[in-house]
N, C-alpha and C positions, 0 to 999 in steps of 0.2 A: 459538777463540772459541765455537764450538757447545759445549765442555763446558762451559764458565764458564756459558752461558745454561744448560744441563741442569741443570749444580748450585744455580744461583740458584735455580731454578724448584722444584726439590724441600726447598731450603732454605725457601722462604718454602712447601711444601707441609705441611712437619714442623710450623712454627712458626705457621702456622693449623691444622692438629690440636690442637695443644697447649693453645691457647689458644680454641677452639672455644668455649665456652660463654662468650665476652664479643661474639662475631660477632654481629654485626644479620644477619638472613636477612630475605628476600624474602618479604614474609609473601603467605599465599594460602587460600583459604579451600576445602576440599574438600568439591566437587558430589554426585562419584557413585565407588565404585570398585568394579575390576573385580578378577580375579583376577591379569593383570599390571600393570596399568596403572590409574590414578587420575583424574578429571577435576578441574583444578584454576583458580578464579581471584586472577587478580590482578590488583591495585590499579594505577592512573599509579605508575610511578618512574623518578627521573633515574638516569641511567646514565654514564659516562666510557666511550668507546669505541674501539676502533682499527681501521678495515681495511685488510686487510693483502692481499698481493698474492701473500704466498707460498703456494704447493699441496700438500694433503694436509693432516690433520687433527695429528698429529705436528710437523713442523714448524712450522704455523700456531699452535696452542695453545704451544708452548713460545714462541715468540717474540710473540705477543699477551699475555702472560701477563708473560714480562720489561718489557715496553713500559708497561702500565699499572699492572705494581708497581713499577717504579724512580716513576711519577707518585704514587702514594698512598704511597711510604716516602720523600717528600722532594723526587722530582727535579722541582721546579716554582720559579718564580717565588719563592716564599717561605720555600723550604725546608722545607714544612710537611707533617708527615705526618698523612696522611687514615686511619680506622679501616678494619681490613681488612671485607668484607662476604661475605656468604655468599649461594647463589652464585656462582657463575664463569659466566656463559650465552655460548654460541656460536651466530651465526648462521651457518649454511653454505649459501651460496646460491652465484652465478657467483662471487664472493668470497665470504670470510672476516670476517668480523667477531665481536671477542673485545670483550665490557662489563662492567665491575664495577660495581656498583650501590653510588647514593649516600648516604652514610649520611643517614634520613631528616633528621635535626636540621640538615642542611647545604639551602642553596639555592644555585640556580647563581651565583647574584652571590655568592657567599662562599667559594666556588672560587679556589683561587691557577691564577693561568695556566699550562698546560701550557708546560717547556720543549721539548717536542715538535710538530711542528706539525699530525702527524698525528692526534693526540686531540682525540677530540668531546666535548660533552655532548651527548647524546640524553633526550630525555623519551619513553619506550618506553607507549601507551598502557595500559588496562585492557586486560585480554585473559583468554579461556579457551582453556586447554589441557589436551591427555592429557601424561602425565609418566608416566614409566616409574623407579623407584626401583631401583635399584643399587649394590651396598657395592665399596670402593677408588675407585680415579681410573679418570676415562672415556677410553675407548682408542677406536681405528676399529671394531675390534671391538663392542662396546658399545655 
């Protein structure tokens, strides 16, 4: 079962590169930057999210990552798939929590219901942050 989630997870990795330039990103408007690091804000946005129980960064993002794209490629209520978004954001705190952001045009009453019971919607406030820019996928390392 863990390769099936591995391969899922890099399958919908390939097939959002591919199609990158139709992705809604998380818009944010940049403060100040430095030479690694950038300060950044952003807007209120609704979020779909999971937390999850399991530990390490590795396992958590592979299986946070299966759980909210089976919800945005169909597995809901209505069978309706949701536009992929860009970012992927991770909170790591005593848990795990993995949100994809919702495409602006959507509000949460126009959301088909998670067949999962574990997915949220979160309205993640305005916030500033430092952001650190780095090419490939985010590992522990990283």
């Amino acid at each position: 079962m863990p390769g099936v989630i591995i391969i899922a997870f890099i399958a919908v990795q390939l097939f959002a590169l591919s199609s990158q330039r139709d992705i809604e990103v998380y818009p944010y408007v940049v403060s100040k930057k430095f030479e690694n690091f950038e300060i950044r804000s952003y807007q209120a946005t609704l979020f779909t999210s999971v937390k999850l129980s399991t530990k390490g960064y590795k396992n958590s993002s592979s299986k946070g990552f299966s759980i909210l794209g089976g919800y945005i490629f169909g597995n809901n209520e209505r069978n309706e798939k949701i536009a992929m978004t860009s970012p992927v954001a991770m909170k790591l705190d005593d848990s795990v929590t993995m949100m994809f952001m919702v495409p602006h045009k959507l509000e949460k009453e126009m959301l088909p219901k998670p067949n999962q019971s574990n997915i949220e919607f979160k309205e993640e406030p305005a916030k500033t942050v430092a952001a650190i820019n780095f090419k490939g996928w985010a590992m522990m390392k990283k």
